[in-house]
PAKOLRO-946964 format. One record per residue: z, y, x of N, C-alpha, C in turn. Coordinates in steps of 0.05 Angstrom, whole numbers, plus 5000, padded with zeros to 4 digits. Example, Ala and Ser with C-alpha at 12.3 -4.5 7.8 and 13.67 -1.06 7.14 Angstrom:
2
515648865264515649105246515649345264514249555257514349795273515750015258
***
This chain:
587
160614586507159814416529157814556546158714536579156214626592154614556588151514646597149814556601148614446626148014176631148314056664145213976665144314126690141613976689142013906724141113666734141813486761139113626775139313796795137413926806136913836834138713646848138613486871135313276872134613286902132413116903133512966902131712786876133412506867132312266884131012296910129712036922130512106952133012116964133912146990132912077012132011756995130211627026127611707036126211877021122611887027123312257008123412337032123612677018121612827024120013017009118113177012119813337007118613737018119813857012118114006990116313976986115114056952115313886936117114006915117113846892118114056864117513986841118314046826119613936799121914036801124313926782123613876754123113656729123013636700125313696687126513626695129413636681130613846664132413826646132414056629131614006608131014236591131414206556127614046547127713816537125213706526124813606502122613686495123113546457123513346454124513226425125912976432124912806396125112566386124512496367125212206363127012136347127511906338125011776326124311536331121611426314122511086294125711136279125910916273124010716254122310876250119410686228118110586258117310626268115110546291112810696275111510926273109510956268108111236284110211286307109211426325106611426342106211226352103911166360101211066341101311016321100011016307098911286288100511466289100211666281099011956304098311766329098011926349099912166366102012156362104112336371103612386405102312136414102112226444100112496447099112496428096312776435098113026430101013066426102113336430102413476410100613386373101813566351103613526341104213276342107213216329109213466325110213466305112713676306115713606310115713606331118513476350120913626335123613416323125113606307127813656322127713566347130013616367129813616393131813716404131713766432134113566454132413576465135213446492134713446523137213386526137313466564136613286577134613326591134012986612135013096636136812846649135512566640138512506629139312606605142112406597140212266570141712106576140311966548142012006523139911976489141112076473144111966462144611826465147111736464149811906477149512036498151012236514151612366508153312556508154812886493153213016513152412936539151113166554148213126548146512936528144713086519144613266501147313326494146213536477145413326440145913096444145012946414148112816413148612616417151212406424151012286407148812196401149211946377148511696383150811496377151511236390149911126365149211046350147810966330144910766349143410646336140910486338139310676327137310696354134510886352133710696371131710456371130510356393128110496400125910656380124510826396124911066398124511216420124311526420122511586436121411806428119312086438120512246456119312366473119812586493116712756491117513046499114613186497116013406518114613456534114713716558112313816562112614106557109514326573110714376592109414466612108414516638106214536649106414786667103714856680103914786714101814826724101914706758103015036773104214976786103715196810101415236829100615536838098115556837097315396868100215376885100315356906099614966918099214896894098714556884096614436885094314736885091914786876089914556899088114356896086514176911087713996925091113936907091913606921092513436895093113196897093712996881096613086869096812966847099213076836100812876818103712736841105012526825106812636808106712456786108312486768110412186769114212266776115212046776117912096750118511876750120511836727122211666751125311696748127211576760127411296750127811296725129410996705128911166677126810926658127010926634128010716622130710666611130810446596129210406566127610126560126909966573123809976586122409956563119709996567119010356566116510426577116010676577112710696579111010826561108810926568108711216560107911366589107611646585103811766593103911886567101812126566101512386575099512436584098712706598096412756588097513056573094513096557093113006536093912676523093712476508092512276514092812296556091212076576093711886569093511606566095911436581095711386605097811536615097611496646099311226663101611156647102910946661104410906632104110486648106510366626108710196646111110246634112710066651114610006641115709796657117209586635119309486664122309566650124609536667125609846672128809806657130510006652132110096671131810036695133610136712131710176737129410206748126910246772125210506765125010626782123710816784119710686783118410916772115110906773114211126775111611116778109711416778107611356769105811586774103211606759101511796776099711766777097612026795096312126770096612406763095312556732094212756745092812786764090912986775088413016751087112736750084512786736085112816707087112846697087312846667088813186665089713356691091113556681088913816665089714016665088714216653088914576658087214726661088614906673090915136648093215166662094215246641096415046633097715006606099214886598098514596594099514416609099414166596102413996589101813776576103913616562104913326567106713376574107813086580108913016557108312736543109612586519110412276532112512186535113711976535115111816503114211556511114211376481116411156496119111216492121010986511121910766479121810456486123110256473125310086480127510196468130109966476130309806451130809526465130909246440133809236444135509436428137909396420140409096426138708996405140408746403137608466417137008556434134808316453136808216475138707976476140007806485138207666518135007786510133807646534133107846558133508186548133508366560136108416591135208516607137308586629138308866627140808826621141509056600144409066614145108906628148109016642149909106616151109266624154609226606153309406575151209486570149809566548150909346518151909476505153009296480150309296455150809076446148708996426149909076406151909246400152909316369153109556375153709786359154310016353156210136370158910066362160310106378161509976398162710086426163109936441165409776435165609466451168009366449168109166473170609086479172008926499171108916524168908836547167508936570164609076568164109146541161309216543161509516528159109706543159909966531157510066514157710346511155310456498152810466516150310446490148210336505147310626518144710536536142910866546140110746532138910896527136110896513134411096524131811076530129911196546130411416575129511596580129911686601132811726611133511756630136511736645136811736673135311776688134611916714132412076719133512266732132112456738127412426733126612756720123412696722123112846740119512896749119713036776116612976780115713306793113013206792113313326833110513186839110613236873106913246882106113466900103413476910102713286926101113196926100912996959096813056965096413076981094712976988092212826979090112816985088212516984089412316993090012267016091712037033093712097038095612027039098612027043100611857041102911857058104811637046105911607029105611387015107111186999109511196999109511067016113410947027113810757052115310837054116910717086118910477080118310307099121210087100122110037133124010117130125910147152127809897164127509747174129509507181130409587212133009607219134609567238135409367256135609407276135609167296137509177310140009257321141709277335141509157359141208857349141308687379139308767400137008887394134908977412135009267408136309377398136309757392134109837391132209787367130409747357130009867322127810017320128509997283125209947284124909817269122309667252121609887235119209987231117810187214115309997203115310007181112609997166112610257138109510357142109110557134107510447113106810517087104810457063103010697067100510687070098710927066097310917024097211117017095511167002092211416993089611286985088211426989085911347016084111467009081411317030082711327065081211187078081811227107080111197120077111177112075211207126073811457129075511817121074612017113076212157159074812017168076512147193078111977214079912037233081312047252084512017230085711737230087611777216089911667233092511827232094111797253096611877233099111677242102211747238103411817256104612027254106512147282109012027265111311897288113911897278116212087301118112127293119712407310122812177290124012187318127012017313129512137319131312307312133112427318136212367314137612387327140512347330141512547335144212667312145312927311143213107324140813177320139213437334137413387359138213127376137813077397136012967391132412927402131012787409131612437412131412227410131312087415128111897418126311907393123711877402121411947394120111977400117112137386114211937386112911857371111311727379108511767361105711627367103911737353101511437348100511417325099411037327097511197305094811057312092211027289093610837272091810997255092610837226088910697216089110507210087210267202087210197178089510127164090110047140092110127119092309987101093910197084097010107088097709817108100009867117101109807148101809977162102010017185104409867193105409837221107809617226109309727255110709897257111509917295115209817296115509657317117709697323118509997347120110097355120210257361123110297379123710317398125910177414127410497419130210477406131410747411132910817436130910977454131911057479134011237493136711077477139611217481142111007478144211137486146610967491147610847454147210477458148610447442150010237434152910187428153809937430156709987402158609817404159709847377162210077379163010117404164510217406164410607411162510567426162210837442159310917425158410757414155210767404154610937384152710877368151111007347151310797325152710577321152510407305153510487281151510437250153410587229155010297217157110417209160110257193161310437169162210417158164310557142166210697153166810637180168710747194166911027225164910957218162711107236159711117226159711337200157611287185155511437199154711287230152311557246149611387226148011597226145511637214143411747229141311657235138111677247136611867238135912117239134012187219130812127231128912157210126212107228124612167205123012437215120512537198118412307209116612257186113612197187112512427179109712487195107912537193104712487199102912507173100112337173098712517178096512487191095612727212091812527201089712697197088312697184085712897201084712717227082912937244084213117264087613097264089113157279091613387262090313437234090813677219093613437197095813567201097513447188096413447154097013297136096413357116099513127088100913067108104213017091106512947109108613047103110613017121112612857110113812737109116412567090119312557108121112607106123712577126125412407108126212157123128511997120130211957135132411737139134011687150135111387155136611237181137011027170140611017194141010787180143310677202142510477219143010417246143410137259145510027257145409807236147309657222146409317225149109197221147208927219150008707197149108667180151308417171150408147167151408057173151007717179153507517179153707217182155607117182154706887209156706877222157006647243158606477238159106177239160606017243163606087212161706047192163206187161165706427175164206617184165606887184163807167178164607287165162607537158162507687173159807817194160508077219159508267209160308487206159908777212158908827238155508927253154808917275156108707298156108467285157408197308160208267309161708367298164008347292165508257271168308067270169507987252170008277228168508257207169208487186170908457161173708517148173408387126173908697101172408547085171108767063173608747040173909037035175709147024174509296998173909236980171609366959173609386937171809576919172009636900170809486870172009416852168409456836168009736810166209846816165210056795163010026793162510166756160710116738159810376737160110576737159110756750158110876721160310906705159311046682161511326675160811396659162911746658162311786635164611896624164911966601163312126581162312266596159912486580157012436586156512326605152912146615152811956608155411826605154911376609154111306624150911246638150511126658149411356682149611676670147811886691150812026699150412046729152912186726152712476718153912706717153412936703152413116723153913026748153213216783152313046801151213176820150912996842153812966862155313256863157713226872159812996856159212956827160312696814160112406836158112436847156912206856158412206877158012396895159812456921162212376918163912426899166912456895167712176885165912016880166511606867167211576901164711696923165311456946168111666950168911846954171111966971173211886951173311826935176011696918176011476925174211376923173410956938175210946968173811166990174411197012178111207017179211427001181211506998183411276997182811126975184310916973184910696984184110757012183510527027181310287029179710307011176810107006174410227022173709957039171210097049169209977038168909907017166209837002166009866964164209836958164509826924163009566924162409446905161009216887159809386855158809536866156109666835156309436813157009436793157809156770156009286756154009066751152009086727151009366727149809406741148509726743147209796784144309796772142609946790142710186792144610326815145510586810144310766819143911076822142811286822142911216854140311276857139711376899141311546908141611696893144011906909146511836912147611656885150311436900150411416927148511176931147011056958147411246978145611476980146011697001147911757003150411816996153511866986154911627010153811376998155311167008153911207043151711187040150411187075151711387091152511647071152811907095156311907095157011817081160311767081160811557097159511357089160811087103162610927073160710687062161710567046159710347042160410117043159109897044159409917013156309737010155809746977154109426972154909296948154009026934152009136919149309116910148009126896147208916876147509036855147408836839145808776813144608686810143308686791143908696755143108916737143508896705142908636700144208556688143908156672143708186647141907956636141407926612144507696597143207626573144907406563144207196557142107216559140606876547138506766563137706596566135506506587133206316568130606516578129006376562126606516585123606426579122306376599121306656607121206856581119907076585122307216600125707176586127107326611127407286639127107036644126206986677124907096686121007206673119207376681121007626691121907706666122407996661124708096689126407926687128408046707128207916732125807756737124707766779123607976773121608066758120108216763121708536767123408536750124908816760127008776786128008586786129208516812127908546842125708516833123808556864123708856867123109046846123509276844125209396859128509316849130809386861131009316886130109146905130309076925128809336939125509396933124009486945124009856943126509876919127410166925129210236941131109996948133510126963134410016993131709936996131309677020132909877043131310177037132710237072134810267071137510337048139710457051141510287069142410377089144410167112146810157094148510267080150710237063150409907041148209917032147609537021147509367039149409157039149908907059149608687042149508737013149908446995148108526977145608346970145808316939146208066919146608226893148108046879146707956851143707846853143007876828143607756803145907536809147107456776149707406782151607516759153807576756155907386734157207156741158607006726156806886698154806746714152306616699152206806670151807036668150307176646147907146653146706986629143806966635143406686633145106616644144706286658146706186641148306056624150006046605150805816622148905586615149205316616147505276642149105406662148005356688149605096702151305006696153204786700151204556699149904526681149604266664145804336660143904506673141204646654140604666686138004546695137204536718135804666716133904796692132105006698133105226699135005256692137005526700139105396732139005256735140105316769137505366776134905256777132505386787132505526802132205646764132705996763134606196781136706106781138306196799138306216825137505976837135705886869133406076874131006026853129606266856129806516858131906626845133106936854134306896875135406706895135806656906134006716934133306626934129906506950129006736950127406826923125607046925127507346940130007286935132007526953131307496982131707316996131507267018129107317029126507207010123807247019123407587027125207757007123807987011125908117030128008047035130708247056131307947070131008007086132407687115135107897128134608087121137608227132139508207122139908177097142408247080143407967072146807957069147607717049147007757017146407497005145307436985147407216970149007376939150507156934148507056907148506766901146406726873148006806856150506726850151906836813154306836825156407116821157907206827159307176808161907006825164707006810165306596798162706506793163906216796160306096786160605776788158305686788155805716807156405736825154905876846152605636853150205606858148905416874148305536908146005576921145705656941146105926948147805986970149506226971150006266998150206577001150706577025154606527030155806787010158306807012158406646980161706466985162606346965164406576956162706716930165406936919167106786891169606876887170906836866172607016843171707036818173107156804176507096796178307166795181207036788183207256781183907266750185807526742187907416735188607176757191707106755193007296758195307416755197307616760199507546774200807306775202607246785202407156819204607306825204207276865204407016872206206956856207306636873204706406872203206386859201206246836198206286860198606586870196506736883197106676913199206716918200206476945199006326956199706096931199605836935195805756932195205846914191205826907190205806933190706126943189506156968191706026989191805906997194005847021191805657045188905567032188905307038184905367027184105307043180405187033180205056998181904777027182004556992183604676968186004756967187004866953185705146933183305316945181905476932180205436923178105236931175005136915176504886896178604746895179404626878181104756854182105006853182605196833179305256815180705316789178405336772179105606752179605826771180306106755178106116721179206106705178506146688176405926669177305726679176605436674173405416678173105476700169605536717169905266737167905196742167805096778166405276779167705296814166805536830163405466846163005196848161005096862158904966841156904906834156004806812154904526826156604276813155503966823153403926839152903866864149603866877150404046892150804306891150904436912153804466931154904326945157304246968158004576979160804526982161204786998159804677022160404937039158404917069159105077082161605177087162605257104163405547103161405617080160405897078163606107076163306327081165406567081166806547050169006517043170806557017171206837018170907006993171107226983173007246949175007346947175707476925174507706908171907686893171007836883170808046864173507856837174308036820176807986823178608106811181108036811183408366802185708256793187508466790187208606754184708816749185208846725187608936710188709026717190909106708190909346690191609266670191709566644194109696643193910016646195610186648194910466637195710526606195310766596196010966613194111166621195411466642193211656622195611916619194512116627193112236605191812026578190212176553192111906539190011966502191911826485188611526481188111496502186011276506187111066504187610846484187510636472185410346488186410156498184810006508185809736528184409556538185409326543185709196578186809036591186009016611187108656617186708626645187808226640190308186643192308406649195208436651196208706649198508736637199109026631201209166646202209356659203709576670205009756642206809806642208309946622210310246648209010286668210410506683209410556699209410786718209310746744208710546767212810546765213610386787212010036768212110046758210709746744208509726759207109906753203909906766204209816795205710006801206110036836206209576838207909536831209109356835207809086828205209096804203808816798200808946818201109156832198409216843198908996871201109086879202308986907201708656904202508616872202908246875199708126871198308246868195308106873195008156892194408446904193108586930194108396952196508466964198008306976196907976989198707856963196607586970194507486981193007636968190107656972188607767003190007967018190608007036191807817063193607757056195807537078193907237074192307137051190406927056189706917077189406637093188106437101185606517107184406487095182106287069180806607072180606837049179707027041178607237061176507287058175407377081174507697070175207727048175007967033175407947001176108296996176808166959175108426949175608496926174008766908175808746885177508876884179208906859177609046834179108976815178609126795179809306775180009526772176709686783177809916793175310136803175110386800176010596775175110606752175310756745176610606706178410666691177510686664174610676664174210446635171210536621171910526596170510756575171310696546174210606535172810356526176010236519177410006536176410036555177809806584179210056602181910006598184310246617185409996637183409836652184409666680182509926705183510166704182510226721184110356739184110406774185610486790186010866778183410926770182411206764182811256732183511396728182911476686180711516689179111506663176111406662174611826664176612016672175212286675176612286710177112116730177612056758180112156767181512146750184012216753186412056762187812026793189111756797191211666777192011456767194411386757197011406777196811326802198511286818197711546839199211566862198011776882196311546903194611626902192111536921193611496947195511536960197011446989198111176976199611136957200510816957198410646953196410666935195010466938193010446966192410586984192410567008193510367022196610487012198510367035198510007027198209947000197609666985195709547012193009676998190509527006191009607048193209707054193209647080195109417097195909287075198008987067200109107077201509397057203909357066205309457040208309397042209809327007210309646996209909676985210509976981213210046973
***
């Protein structure tokens, strides 16, 4: 097996160009007694009795371990020295995603604890470093079998079975250390305006601001060209400009990004400190806008209808890391390929560089939130609190038009009939909206829904005639009960809102290896495939009613073969017919 270490800046949206890469070979230590921290292991003597590759987690063949087994704690230990060129600035230390909890040492300082398996954190370890070699020790905890955890398609048993796969345990995206400054930016949030050709900037400062003359220059570019430059005192630690882009733009001839015209903005910040720059950051954004008028979904005020995918975004040798960043690239251009201009991310907060993939290609993306299984008061805490997270990392990407933070009431069981779980659901609800007013917001995807923007539906009927007739008609679709669900939960009335086909199709079809596995209807050929793909797609298509669908799926996973792709991205069919499907025509 190669050896793969992901050397891509793993944070697209807020890029410095100093940084230095963790990744690569780090000591590694099963702690199934728990007596690691008690025994002091964070202070660096420990005698670490293995090695592995971050960020795959140990479960992976590409760490280098692959053992699917229960280890809920593990150790990490990395030396490293500074570069000399680092010398008199602050020095972050970030981690991409530790599943679950994580507290990491420097030196045998605790520098950060954090809790939520799929969000990035940091740490400022300037005052604890050392000259010479110092040590990073990470102490990560996964609760295996914790039902109240948000743990997405992660299986509570050993081995995987029926929609749930092998678990990830501690680190699994990218580490990374970066210089900054005394003061410097934080982070940026970007919101787009089309209707006024406008983008909204707010800037986060970090670090004193009463040491001087403190100023943000921003510089706005389109393909190379100037578009605007501008310069504002800074006062506080969060700044606010709208900023009006002074060039031609409208849907046709414009700058507007789509899936079908993925233009992109670039725009350095720079914080200027007495007039003397002292951090630069370059991002990017789209002028995008999705919304619904009069129950229709627009793409920049246009009638849009979304053609998605859904992938889980796991691979055979990482599970949830992909192995390349070109891996990443090649999900949207296979997505693209097949005629889909969007994915639906299922149970998985995916790598930023997805995201960038999807922004610079052109692919509309569902975000969606990892779900727990049980609802109890501390998992409510646990998963707003990482939910707000997810919002507030991927806020600027213009490719997210939806999020989706619960998924066919996992979590919410007895959300039918349990008002503190519709709440709950309203509140994710709510608190979505509080923090993005831009984006559609569905509460629980696939049936049971309370307050919503889009009414989505799950349904792995197979038969055309059956699929006809469901959708033919409003009443005829919210009075269907795919999978013996109501689609609306009592109290909450439809309203007019946009109908979406969310899951659907599923179809199992052995290709290509001797992979064993299940799906919600089966293909025995080819031409079979060709032919039950047509009788969902189709339908689903020529609807009324349906204002978009997301088949399923993308790719094989494990032991689920319902995928358009073999689970190493290999088509079953040739990628032109299913095109020609999802472009409603018979093949």
């Amino acid at each position: 097996m190669t050896v793969t270490k992901r050397n891509e800046y793993p944070r697209p949206q807020f890029v410095r160009k100093e940084w230095m890469n963790l990744n690569g070979e780090w000591d590694f230590e099963f702690d199934d007694d728990s007596v690691g921290e008690k025994e002091g292991w964070y202070r660096g003597g420990h005698d670490f009795s293995r090695q592995i590759q971050v960020p795959f987690c140990y479960q992976s063949q590409l760490s280098g371990i692959g053992d699917t087994s229960f280890h809920d704690i593990v150790w990490y230990r990395k030396n490293f020295s500074i570069p000399e060129e680092y010398a008199g600035r602050r020095l972050i230390l970030h981690f991409g995603a530790v599943d679950y909890e994580a507290k990491v040492w420097v030196n045998g300082c605790l520098v950060a604890v954090h809790e939520g398996g799929h969000t990035p954190f940091h740490a400022d370890i300037t005052d604890v470093l050392l000259e010479g070699d110092n040590i990073i020790i990470v102490k990560a905890v996964d609760y295996s079998q914790d039902f109240t955890l948000p743990r997405g398609k992660q299986y509570w048993e050993e081995e995987s079975m029926g929609i749930f796969y092998t678990r990830t345990t501690g680190i699994w995206q990218t580490v990374w250390l970066e210089p900054v400054s005394e003061t410097h930016l934080k982070r940026i949030r970007l919101t787009p305006d089309i209707d006024t050709n406008e983008i909204a900037l707010q800037a986060f400062i970090q670090g004193p601001l009463s040491e001087g003359k403190i100023q943000l220059k921003s510089v706005i570019r389109f393909a190379g060209e100037l578009v605007s430059e501008d310069i504002f005192s800074v006062s506080s630690s969060s700044e606010f400009r709208r900023i009006r882009l002074q060039d031609f733009n409208d849907h046709h001839l414009g700058r507007w990004w789509s899936p079908e015209k993925p233009n992109l903005y670039d725009i350095e910040l720079t914080l200027l400190v007495n007039g003397q720059a002292v951090d630069t950051a370059s991002s990017y954004f789209g002028m995008r806008k999705i919304s619904v008028e009069d129950g229709v979904v627009l793409l920049n005020n246009r009638p849009y209808y979304m053609k998605l995918v859904l992938d889980q975004g796991y691979f055979p040798e990482g599970i949830l890391t992909a192995p390349s960043d070109e891996d990443l690239r090649r999900d949207v251009e296979l997505t693209k390929e097949m005629g889909f201009n969007g994915a639906r991310k299922h149970q998985k907060i995916e790598d930023p560089r997805y995201l960038y993939w999807a922004d610079k290609l052109g692919l509309l993306v569902w975000g969606e939130m990892a779900n727990a299984y049980k609802f109890t008061e501390n998992y409510a805490g646990q998963i707003t609190r990482e939910w707000i997270q997810v919002i507030e990392r991927d806020y600027n990407h213009p490719s997210i038009v939806a999020w989706v933070p619960l998924n066919e009431s996992w979590g919410v069981t007895d959300i039918l009939i349990d008002k503190a779980q519709q709440q709950h659901a309203l509140a994710l609800y709510h608190t979505t909206k509080s923090l993005d007013t831009t984006r559609l917001v569905i509460s629980n995807d696939g049936w049971e829904l309370v307050k919503t923007d889009l009414v989505t539906i799950h349904d792995y009927e197979w038969r055309r005639d059956v699929l006809e007739d469901r959708y033919s008609s409003v009443d005829k679709t919210l009075s269907a009960r795919p999978g013996n669900r109501w689609i609306l939960v009592p109290g909450f009335p439809y309203e007019g809102q946009p109908i979406l086909l969310t899951e659907f199709g599923g179809i199992s079809f052995k290709k290509g290896s001797l992979q064993e596995g299940w799906g919600y209807s089966g293909a025995s050929s080819d031409e079979d495939f060709i032919k039950r793909l047509a009788d969902v797609v189709l339908p689903a298509l020529s609807s009324p009613v349906l204002q978009g669908i997301c088949y399923t799926q993308l790719t094989d996973v494990e032991q689920e073969i319902n995928g358009l792709l073999t689970y190493d991205r290999k088509p079953k069919i040739p990628l032109e017919i299913i095109r020609k499907i999802n472009e409603g025509q018979q093949p």
